[in-house]
C-alpha positions in Angstrom: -85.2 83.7 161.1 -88.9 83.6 160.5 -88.3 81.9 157.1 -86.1 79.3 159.1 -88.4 78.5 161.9 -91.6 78.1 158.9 -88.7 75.6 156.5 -88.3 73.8 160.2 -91.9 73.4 161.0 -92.7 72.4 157.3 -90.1 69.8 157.7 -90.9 68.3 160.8 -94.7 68.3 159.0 -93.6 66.8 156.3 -91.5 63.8 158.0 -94.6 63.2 160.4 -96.6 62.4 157.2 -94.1 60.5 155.5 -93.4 58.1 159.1 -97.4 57.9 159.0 -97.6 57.1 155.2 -94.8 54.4 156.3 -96.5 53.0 158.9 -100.1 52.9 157.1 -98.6 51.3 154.5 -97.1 48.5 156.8 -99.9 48.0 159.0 -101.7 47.2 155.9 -99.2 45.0 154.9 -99.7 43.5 158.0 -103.1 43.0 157.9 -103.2 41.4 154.6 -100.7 39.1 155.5 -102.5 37.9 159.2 -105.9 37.6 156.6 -104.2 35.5 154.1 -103.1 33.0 157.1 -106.8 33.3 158.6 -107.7 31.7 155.3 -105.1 29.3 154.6 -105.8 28.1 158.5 -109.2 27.2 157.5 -108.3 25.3 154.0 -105.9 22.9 156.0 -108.6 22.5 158.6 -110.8 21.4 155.5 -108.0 19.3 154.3 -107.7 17.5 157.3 -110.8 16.7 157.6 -110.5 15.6 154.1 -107.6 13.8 154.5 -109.3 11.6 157.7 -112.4 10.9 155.4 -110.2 9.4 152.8 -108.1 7.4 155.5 -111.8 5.8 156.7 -112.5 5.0 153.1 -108.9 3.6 152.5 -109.1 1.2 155.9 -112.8 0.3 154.8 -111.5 -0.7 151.2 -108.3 -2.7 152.6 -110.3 -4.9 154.7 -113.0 -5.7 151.6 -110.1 -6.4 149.3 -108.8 -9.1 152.8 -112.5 -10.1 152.5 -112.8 -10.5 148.2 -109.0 -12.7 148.3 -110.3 -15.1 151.4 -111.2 -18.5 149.6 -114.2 -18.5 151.4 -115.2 -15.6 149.5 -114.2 -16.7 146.3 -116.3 -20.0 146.8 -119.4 -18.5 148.0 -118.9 -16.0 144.7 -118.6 -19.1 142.2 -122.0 -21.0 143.7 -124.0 -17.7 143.5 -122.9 -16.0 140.1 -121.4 -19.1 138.2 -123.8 -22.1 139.7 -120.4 -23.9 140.4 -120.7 -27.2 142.5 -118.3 -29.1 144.2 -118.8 -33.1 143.2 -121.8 -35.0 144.4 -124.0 -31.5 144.9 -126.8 -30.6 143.1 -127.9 -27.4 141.6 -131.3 -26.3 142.2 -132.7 -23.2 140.6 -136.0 -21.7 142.3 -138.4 -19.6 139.8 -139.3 -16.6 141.2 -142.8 -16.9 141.8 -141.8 -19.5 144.3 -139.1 -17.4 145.5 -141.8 -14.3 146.2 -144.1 -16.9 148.1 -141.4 -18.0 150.1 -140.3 -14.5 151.3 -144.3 -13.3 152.2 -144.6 -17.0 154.1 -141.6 -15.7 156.1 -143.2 -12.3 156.7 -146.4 -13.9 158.0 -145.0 -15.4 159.9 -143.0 -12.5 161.4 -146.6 -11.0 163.0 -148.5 -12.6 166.2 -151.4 -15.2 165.1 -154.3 -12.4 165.5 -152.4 -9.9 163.0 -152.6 -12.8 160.5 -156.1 -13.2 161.1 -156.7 -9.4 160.7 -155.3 -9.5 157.4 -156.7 -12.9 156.1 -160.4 -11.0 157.0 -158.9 -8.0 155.5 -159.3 -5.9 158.5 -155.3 -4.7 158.2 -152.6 -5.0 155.3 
């Protein structure tokens, strides 16, 4: 009877650490599985965020492509780069020197009388 009582308890042993073996094994499993979704939570948060970037650039890109097929646009576009004209106008070109005068009269004239007379005496720049 001893021997049967020591085969029982060596049994009931040896099933306790095979149910805990089991259940280590699928809490692991488990844990894996929850980290893995943790992870792939976060890339679709990035490619959301993504995703509304690229939406900003594609509504900013539709309404310059409205802007580049206007007429208007097209116009303005042949004056500037191709010195079109439309009959009875004249083109004038401007050298630069001019050009540079023109834009530091206009800054000049941006500051209050003293500040002019500041940097005529050389008192500012």
């Amino acid at each position: 009877m001893n021997f049967a009582m020591i085969k029982c308890t060596f049994m009931r042993k040896l099933s306790f650490v095979v149910i805990l073996l089991i259940c280590s094994l699928i809490i692991n499993n488990l844990v894996r599985s929850i980290y893995g979704l943790w992870q792939k939570s976060s890339l679709i948060e990035q490619a959301k965020q993504d995703l509304l970037i690229e939406k900003r650039k594609n509504i900013a890109l539709r309404l310059e492509m409205e802007e580049v097929g206007s007429p208007m646009f097209v116009e303005q576009e042949a004056r500037n780069r191709l010195f079109l004209t439309k009959p009875g106008e004249e083109v004038i070109l401007v050298p630069k020197e001019l050009d540079e005068e023109i834009k530091t009269t206009k800054k000049m004239r941006s500051k209050s009388n003293w500040q002019q007379w500041l940097i005529y005496f050389g008192f500012s720049s």
